[in-house]
Structure formats: structure tokens, C-alpha cells
N, C-alpha and C positions, 0 to 999 in steps of 0.2 A: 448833122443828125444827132450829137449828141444832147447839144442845145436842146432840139426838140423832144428828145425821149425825156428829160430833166424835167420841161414846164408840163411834157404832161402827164409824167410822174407826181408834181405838185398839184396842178389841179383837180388830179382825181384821187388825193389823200383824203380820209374821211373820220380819220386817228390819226392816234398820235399827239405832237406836238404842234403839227401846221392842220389846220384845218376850216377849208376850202369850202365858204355853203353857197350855192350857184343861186339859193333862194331869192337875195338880192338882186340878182338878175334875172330871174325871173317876172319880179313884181311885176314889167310894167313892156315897154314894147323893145322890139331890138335895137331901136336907137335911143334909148333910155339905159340900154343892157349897154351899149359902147359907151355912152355919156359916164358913166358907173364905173368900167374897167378904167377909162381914160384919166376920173379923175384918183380912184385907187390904188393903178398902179404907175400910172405915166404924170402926177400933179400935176393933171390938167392942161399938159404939155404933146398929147402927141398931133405928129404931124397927121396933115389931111392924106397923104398917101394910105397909113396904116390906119387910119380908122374907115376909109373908103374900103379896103381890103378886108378887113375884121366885120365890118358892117354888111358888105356882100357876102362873104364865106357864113356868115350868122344868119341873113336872109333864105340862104340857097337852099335850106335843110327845114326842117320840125324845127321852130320855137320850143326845144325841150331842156332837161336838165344836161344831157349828153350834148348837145351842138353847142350850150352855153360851156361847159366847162372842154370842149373842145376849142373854142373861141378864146376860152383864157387863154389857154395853153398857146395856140396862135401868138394870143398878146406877148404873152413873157417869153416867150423864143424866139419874137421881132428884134430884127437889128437896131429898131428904135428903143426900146425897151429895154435893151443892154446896155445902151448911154445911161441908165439911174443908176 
């Protein structure tokens, strides 16, 4: 749980020092929005489990700024993601 309150404390910072603009994922479709996190924060590296799972949970919902920076937050609390 901590994990998770963490990535989605970072993804929804909008000041500050870190700052998260979900705009890039927006541009284009939700497997262009995975393609984008995959290669940003995972270099290009992550497994097909976690983008099967990130790609569905991003499909399930509104294509909005809210599911997208929930989706981050997903990404960077995956146990894959904690290998970088």
C-alpha cells in the first residue's frame, strides 16, 4: 500500500519540483499512452504481463487525464517497475 500511495502521490504532483503532464499521453490512443509510459519509465523494457494489465485497466475507464495519471501511478507501483 505504501508503494501505491507514493506513485500516486507522484503522478498527480502538478508543482513543485516533479512535474507529471499526462498531456503526452493523451495525444494519441491508449496503446500509444502504454507505448509512452513503457518507454519513459520502464526503457523500453517492460514485460507483456504489465503492459497487458496497465493497457486493460487504461482501456476499462474514459480515455481522460484522471485514468491516464492513474495508469501512471499503476506503472510505477508495479513490481516490475521497481526493478529500475
Amino acid at each position: 500500500m505504501p508503494r501505491w500511495q507514493f506513485a500516486s502521490t507522484v503522478a498527480n504532483l502538478s508543482a513543485g519540483n516533479i512535474i507529471v503532464s499526462s498531456t503526452p499521453y493523451l495525444a494519441g490512443t491508449p496503446d500509444a499512452a502504454i507505448d509512452l509510459i513503457n518507454t519513459n519509465f520502464f526503457g523500453g523494457e517492460m514485460n507483456l504481463a504489465t503492459r497487458t494489465g496497465l493497457l486493460n485497466y487504461l482501456k476499462a475507464g474514459t480515455f481522460n487525464n484522471t485514468r491516464v495519471r492513474e495508469t501512471l501511478s499503476l506503472a510505477i507501483s508495479s513490481k516490475a517497475f521497481q526493478w529500475y
